[in-house]
PQR file of N, CA, C, O and H, with PARSE charges and radii, in Angstrom:
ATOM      1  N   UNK A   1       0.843  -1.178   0.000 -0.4000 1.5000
ATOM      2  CA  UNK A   1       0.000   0.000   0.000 -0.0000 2.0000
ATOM      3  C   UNK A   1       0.890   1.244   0.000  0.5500 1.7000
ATOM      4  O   UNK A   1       1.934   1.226   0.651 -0.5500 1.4000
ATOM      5  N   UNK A   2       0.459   2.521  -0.828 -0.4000 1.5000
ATOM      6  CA  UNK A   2       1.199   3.573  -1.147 -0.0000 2.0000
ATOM      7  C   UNK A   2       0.678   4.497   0.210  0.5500 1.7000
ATOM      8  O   UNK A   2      -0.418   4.579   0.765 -0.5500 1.4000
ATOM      9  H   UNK A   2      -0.389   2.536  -1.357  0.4000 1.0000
ATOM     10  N   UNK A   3       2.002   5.149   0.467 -0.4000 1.5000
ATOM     11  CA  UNK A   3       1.586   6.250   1.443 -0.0000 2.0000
ATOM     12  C   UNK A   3       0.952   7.281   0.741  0.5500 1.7000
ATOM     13  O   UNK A   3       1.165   7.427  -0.463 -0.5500 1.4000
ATOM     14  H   UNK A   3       2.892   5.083   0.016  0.4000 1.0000
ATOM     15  N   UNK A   4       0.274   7.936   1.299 -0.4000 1.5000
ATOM     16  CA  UNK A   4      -0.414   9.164   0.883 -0.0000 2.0000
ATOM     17  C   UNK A   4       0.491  10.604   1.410  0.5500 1.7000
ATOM     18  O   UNK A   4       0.531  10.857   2.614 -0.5500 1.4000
ATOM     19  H   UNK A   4       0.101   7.818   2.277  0.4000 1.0000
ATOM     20  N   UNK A   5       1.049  11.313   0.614 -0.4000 1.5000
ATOM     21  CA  UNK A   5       1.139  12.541   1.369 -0.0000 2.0000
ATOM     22  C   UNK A   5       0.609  13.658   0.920  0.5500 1.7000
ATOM     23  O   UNK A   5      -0.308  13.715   0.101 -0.5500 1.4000
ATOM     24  H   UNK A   5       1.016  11.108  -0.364  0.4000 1.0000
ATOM     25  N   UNK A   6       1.368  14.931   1.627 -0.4000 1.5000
ATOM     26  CA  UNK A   6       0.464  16.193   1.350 -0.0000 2.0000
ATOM     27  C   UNK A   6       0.389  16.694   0.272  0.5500 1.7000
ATOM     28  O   UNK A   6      -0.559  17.391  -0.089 -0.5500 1.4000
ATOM     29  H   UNK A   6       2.113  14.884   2.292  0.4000 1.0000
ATOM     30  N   UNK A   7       1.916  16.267  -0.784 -0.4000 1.5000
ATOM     31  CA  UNK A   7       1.751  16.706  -1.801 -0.0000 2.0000
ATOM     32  C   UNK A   7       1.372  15.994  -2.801  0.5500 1.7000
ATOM     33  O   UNK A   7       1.732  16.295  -3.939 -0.5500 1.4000
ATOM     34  H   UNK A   7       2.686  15.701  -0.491  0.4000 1.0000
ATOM     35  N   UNK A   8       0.623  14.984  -2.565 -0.4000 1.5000
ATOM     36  CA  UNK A   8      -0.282  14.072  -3.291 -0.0000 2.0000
ATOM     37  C   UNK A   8      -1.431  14.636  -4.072  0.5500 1.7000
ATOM     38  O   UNK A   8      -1.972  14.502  -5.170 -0.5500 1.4000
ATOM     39  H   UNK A   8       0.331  14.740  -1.640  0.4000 1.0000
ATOM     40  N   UNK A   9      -1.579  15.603  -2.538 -0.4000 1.5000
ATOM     41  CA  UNK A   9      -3.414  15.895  -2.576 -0.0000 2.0000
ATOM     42  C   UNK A   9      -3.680  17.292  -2.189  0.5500 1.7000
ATOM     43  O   UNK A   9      -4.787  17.617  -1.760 -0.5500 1.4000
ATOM     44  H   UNK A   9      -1.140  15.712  -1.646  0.4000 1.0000
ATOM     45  N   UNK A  10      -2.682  18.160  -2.327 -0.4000 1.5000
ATOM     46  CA  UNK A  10      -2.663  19.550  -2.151 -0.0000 2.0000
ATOM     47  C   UNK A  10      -2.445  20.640  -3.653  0.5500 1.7000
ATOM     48  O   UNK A  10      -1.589  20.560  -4.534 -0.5500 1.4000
ATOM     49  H   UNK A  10      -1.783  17.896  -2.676  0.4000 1.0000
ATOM     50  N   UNK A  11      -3.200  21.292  -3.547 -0.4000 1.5000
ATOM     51  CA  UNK A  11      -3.112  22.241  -5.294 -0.0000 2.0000
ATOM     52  C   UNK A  11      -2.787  23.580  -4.250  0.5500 1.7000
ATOM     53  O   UNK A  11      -3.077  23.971  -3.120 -0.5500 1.4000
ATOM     54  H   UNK A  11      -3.897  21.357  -2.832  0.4000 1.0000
ATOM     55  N   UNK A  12      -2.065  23.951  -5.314 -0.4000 1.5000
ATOM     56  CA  UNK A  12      -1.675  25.607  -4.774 -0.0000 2.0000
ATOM     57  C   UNK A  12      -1.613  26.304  -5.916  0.5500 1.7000
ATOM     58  O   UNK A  12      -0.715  26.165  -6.747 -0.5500 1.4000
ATOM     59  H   UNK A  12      -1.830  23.633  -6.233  0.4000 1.0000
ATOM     60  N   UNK A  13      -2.705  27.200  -6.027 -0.4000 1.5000
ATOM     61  CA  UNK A  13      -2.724  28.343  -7.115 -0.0000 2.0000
ATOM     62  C   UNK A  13      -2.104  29.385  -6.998  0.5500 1.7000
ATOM     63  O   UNK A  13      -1.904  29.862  -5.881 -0.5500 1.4000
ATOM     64  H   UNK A  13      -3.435  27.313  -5.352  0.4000 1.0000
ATOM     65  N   UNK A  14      -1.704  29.915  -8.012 -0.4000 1.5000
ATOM     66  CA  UNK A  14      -0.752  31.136  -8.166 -0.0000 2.0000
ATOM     67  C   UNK A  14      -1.955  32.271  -7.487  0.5500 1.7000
ATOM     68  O   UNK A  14      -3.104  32.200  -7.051 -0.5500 1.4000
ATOM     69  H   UNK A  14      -1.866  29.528  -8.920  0.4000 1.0000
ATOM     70  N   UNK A  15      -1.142  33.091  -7.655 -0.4000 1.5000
ATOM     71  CA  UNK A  15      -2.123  34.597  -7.391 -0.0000 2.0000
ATOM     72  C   UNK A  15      -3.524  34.681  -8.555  0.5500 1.7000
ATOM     73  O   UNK A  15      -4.753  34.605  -8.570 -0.5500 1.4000
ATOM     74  H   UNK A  15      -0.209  33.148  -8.009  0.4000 1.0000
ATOM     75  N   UNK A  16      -2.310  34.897  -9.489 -0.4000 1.5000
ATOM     76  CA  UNK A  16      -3.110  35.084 -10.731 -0.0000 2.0000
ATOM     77  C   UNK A  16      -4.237  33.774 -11.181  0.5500 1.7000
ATOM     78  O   UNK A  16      -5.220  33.980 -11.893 -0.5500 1.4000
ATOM     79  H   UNK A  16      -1.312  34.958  -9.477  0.4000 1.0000
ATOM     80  N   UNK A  17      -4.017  32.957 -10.839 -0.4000 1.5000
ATOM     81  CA  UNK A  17      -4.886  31.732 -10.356 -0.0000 2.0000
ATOM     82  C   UNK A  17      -6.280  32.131  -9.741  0.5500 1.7000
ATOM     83  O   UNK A  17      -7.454  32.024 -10.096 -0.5500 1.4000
ATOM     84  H   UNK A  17      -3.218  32.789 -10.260  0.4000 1.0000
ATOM     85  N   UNK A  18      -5.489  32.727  -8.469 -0.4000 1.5000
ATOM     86  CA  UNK A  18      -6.675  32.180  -7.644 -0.0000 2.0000
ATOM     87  C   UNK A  18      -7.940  33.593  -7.600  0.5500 1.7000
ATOM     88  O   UNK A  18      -9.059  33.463  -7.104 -0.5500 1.4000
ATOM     89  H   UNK A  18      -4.535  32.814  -8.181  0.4000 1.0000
ATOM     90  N   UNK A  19      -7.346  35.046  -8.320 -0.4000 1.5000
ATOM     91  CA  UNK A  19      -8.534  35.636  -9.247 -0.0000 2.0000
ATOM     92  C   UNK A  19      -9.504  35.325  -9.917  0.5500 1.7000
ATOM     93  O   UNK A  19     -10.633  35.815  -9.958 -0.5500 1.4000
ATOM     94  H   UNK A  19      -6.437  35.151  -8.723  0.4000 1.0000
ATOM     95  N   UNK A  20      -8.931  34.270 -10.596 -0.4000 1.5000
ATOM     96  CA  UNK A  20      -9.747  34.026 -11.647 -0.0000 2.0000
ATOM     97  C   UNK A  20     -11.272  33.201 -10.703  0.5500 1.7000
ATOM     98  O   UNK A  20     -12.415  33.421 -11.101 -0.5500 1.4000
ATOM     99  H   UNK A  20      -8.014  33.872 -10.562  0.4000 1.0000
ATOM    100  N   UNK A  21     -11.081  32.570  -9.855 -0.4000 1.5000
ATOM    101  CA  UNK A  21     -11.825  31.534  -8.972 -0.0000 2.0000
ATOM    102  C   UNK A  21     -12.897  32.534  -8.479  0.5500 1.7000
ATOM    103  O   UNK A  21     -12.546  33.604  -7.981 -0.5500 1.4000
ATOM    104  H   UNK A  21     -10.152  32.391  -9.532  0.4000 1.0000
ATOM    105  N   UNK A  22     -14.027  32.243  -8.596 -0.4000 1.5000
ATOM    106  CA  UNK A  22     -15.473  32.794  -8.166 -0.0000 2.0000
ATOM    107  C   UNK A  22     -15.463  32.345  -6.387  0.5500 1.7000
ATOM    108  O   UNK A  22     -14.693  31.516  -5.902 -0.5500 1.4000
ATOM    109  H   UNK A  22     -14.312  31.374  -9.001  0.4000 1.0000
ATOM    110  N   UNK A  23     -16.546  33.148  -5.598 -0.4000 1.5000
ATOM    111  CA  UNK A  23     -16.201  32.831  -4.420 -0.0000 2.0000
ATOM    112  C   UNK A  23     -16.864  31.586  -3.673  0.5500 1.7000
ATOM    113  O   UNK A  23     -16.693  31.271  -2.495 -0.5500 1.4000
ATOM    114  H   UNK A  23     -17.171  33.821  -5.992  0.4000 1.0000
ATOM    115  N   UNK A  24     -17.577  31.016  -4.527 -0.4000 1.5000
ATOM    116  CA  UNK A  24     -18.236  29.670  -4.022 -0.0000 2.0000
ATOM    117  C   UNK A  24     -16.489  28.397  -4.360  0.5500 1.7000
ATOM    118  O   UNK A  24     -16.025  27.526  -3.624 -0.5500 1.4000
ATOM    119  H   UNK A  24     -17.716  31.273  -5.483  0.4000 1.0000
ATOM    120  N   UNK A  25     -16.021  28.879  -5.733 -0.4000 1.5000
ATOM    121  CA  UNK A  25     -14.921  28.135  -5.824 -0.0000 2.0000
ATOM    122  C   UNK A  25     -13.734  28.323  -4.535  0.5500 1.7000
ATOM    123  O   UNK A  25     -13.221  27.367  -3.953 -0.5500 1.4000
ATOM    124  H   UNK A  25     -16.398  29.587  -6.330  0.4000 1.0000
ATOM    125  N   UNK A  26     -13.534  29.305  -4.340 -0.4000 1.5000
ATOM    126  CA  UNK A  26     -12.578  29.541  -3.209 -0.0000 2.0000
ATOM    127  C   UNK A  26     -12.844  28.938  -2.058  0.5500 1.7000
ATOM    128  O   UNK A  26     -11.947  28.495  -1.342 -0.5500 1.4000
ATOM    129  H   UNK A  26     -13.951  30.082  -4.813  0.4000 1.0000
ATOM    130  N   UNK A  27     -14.340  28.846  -1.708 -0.4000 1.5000
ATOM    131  CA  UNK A  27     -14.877  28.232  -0.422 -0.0000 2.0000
ATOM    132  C   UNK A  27     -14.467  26.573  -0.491  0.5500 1.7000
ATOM    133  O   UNK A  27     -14.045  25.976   0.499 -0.5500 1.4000
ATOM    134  H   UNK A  27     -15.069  29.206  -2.290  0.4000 1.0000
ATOM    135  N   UNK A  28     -14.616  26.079  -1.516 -0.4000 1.5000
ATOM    136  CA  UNK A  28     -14.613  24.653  -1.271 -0.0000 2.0000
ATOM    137  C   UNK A  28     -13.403  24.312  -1.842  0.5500 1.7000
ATOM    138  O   UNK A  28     -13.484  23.142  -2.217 -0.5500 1.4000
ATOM    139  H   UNK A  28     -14.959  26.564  -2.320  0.4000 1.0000
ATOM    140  N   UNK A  29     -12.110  24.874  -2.130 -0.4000 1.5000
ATOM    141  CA  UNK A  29     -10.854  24.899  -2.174 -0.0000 2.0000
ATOM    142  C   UNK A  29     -10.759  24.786  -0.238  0.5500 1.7000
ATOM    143  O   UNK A  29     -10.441  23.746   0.337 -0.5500 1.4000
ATOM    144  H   UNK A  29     -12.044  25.824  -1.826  0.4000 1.0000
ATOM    145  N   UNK A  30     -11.074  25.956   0.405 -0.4000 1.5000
ATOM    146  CA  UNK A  30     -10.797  25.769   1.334 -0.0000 2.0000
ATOM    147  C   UNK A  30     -11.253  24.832   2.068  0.5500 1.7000
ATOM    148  O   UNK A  30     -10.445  24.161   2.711 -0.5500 1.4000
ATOM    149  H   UNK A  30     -11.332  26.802  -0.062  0.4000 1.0000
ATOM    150  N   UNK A  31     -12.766  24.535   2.159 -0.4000 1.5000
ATOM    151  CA  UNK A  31     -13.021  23.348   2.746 -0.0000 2.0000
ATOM    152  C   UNK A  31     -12.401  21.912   2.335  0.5500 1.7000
ATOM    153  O   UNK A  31     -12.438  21.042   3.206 -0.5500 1.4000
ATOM    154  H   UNK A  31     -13.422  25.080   1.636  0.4000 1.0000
ATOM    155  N   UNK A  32     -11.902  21.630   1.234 -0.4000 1.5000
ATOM    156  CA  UNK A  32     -11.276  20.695   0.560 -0.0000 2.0000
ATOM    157  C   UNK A  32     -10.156  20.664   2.162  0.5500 1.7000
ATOM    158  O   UNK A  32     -10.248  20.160   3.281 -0.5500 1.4000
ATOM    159  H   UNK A  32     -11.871  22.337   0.527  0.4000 1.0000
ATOM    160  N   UNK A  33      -9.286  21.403   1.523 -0.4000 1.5000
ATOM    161  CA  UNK A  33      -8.103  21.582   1.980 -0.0000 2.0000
ATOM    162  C   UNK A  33      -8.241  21.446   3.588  0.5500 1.7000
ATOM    163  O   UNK A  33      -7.680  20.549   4.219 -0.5500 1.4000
ATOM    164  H   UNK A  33      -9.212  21.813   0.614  0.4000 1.0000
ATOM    165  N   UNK A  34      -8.791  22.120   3.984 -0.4000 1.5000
ATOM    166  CA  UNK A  34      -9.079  21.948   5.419 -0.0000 2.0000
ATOM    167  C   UNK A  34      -9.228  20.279   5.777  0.5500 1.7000
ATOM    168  O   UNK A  34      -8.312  19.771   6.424 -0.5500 1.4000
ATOM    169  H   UNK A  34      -9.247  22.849   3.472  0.4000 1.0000
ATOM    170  N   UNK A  35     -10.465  19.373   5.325 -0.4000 1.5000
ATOM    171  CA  UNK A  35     -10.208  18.066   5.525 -0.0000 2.0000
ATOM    172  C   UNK A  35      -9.350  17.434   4.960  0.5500 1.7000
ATOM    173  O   UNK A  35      -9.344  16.285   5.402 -0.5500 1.4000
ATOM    174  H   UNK A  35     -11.209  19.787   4.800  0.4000 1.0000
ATOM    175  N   UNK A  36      -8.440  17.625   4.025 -0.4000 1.5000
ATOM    176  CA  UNK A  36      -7.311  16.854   3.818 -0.0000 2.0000
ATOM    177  C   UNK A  36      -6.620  17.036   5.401  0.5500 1.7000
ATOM    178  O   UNK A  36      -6.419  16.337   6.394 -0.5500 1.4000
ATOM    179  H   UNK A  36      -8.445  18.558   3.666  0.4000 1.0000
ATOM    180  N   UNK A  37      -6.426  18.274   5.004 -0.4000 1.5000
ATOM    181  CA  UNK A  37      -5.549  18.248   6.972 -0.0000 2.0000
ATOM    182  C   UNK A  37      -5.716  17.353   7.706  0.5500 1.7000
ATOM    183  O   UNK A  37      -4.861  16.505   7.959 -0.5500 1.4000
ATOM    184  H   UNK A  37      -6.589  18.842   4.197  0.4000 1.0000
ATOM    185  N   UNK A  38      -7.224  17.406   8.323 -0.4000 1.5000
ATOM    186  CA  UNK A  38      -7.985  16.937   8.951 -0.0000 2.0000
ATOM    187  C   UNK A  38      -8.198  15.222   8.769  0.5500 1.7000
ATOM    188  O   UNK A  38      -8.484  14.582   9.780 -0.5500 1.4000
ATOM    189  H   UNK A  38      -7.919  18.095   8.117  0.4000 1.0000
ATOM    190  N   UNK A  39      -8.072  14.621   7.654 -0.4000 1.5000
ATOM    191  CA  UNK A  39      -7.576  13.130   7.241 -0.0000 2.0000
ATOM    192  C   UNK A  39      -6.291  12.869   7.238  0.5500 1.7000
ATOM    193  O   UNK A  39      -5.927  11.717   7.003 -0.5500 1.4000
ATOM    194  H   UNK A  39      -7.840  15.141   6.832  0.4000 1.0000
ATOM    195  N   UNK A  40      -5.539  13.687   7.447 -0.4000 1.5000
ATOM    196  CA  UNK A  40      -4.056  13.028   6.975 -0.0000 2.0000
ATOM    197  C   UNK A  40      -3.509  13.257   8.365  0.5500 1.7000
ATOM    198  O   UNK A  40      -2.645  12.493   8.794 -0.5500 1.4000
ATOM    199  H   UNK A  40      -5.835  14.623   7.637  0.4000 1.0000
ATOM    200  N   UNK A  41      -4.002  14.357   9.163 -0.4000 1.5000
ATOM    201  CA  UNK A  41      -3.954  14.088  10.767 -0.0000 2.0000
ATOM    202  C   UNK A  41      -4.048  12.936  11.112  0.5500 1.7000
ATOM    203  O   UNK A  41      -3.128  12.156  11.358 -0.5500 1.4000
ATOM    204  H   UNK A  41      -4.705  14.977   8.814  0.4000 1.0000
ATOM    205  N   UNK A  42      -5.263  12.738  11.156 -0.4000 1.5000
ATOM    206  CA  UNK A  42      -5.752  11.200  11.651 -0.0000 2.0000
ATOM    207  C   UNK A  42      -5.188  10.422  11.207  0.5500 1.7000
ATOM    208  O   UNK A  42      -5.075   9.646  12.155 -0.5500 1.4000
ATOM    209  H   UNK A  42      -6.011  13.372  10.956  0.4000 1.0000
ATOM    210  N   UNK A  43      -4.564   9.872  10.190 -0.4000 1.5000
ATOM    211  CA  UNK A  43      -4.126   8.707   9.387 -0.0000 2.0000
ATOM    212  C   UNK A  43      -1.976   8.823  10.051  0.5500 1.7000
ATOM    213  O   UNK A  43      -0.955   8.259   9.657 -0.5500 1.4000
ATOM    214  H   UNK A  43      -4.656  10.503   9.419  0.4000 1.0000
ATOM    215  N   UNK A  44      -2.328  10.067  11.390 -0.4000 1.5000
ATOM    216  CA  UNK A  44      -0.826  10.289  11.892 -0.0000 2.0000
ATOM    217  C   UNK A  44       0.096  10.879  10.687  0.5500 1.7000
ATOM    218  O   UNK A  44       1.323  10.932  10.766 -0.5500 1.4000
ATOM    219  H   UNK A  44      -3.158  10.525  11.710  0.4000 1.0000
ATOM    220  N   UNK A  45      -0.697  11.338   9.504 -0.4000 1.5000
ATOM    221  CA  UNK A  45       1.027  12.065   8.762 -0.0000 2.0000
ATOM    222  C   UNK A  45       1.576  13.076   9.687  0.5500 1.7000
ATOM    223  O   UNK A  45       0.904  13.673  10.528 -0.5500 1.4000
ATOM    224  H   UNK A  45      -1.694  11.295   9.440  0.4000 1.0000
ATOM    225  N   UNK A  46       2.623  13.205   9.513 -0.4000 1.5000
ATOM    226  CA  UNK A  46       3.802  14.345  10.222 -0.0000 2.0000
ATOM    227  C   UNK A  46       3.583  15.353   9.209  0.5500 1.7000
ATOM    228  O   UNK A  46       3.558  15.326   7.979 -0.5500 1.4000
ATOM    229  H   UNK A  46       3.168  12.720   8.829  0.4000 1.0000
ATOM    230  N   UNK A  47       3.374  16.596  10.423 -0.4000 1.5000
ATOM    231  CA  UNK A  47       3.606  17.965   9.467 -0.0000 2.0000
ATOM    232  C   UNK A  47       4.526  18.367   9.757  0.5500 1.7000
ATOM    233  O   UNK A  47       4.553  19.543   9.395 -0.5500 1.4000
ATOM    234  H   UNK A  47       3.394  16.618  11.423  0.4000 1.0000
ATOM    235  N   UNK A  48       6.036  17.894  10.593 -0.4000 1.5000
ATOM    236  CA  UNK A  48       7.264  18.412  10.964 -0.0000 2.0000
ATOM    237  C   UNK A  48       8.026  19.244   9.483  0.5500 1.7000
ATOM    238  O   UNK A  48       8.709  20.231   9.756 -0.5500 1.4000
ATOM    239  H   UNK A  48       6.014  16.938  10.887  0.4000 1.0000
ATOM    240  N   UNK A  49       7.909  18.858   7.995 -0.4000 1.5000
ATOM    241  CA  UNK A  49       8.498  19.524   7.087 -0.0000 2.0000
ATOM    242  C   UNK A  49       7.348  20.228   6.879  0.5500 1.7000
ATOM    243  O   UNK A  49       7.409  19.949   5.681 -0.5500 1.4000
ATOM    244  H   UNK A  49       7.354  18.057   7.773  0.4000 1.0000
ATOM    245  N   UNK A  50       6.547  20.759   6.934 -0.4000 1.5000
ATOM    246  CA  UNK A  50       5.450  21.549   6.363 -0.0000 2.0000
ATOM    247  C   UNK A  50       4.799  22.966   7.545  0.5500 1.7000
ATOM    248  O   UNK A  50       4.298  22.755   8.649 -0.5500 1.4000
ATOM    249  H   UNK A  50       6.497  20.986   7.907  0.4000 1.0000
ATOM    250  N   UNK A  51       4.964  24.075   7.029 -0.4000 1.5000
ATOM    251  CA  UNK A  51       4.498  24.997   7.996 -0.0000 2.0000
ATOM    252  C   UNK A  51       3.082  25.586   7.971  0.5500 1.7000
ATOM    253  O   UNK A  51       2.644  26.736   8.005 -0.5500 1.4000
ATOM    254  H   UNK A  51       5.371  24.247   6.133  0.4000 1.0000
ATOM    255  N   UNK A  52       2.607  24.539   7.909 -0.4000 1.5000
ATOM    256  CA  UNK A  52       1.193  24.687   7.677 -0.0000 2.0000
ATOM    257  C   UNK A  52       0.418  25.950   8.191  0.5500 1.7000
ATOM    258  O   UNK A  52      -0.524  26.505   7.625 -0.5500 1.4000
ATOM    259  H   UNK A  52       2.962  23.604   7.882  0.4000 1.0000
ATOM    260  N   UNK A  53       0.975  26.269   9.308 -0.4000 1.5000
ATOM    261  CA  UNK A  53       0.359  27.645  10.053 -0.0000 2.0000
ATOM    262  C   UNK A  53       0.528  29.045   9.121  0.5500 1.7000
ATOM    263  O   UNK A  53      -0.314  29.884   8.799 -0.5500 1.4000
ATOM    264  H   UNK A  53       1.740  25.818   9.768  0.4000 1.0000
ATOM    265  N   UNK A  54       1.988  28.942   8.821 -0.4000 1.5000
ATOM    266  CA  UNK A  54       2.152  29.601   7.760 -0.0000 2.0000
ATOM    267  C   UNK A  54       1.937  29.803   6.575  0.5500 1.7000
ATOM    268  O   UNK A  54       2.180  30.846   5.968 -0.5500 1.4000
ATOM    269  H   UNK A  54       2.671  28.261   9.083  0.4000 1.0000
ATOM    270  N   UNK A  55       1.325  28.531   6.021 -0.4000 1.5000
ATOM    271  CA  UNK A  55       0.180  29.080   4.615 -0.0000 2.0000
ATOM    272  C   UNK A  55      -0.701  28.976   4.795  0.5500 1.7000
ATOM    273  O   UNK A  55      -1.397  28.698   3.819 -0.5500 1.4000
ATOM    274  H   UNK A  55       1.128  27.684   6.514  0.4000 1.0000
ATOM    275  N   UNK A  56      -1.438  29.116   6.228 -0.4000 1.5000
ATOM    276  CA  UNK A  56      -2.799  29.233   6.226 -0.0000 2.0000
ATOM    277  C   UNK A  56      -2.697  30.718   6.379  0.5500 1.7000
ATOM    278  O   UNK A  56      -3.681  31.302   5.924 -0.5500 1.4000
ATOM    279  H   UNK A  56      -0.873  29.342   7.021  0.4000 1.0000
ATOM    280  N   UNK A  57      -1.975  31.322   6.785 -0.4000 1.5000
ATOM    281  CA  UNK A  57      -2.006  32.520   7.192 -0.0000 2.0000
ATOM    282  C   UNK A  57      -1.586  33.907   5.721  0.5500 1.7000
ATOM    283  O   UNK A  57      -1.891  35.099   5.755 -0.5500 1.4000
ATOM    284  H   UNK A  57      -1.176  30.848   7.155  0.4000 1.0000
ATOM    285  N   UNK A  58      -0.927  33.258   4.741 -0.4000 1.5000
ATOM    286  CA  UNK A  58      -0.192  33.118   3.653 -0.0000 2.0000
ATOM    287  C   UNK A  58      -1.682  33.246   3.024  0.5500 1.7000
ATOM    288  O   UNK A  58      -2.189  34.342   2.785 -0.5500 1.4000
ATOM    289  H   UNK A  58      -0.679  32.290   4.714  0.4000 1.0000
ATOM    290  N   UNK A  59      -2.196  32.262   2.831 -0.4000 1.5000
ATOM    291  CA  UNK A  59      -4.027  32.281   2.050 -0.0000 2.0000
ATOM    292  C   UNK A  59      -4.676  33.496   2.510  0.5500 1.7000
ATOM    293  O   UNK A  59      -5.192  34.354   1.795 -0.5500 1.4000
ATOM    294  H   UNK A  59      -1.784  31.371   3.025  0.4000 1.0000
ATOM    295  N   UNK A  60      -4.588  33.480   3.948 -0.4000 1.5000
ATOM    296  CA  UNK A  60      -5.742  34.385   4.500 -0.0000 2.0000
ATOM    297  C   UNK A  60      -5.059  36.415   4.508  0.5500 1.7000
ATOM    298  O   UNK A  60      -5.654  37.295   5.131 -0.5500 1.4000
ATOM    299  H   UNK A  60      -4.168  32.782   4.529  0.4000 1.0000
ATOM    300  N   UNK A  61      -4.081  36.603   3.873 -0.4000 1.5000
ATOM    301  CA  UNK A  61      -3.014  37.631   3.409 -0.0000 2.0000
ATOM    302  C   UNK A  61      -3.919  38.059   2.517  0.5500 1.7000
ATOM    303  O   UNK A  61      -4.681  39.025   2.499 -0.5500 1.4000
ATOM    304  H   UNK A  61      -3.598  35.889   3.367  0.4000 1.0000
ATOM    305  N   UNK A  62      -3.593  36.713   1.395 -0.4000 1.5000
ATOM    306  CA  UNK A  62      -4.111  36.743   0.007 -0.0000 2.0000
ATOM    307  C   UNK A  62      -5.956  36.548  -0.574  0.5500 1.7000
ATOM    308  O   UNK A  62      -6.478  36.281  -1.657 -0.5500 1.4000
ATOM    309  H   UNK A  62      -2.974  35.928   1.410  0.4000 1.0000
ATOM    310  N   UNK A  63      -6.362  36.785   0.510 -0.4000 1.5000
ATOM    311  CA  UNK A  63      -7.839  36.666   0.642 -0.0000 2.0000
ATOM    312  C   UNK A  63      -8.349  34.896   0.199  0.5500 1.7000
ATOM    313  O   UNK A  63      -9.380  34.645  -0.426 -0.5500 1.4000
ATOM    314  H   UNK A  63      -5.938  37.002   1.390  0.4000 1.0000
ATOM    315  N   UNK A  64      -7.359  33.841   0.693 -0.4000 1.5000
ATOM    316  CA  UNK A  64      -7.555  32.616   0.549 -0.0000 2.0000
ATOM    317  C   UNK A  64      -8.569  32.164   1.654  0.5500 1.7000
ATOM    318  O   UNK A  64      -8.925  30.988   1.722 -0.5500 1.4000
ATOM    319  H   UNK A  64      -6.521  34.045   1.200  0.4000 1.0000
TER
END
């Protein structure tokens, strides 16, 4: 069985990207994203290489 990681199942749009995205799209980018967290927690992945606090905060800058 293959491990799953974050960058399996994580999309990161550019700026210019994430304009283009209507705001129902942005919402369920985020909710997406949020339960990946939230599954890959549970399933014990390590976020020790990943500063997750910091691109949540990084999104929410950028009106993510």
């Amino acid at each position: 069985m293959d491990i799953v990681t974050y960058e399996d199942v994580h999309i990161d749009f550019t700026e210019d990207e994430w304009i283009l995205l209507n705001p129902s799209q942005k919402s369920l980018y985020v909710d997406v994203m949020l339960e990946t967290y939230r599954n890959l927690t549970a399933l014990g992945y390590s976020w020790e290489d990943h500063n997750f606090e910091e691109y949540c905060q990084s999104a929410r800058k950028h009106g993510r």
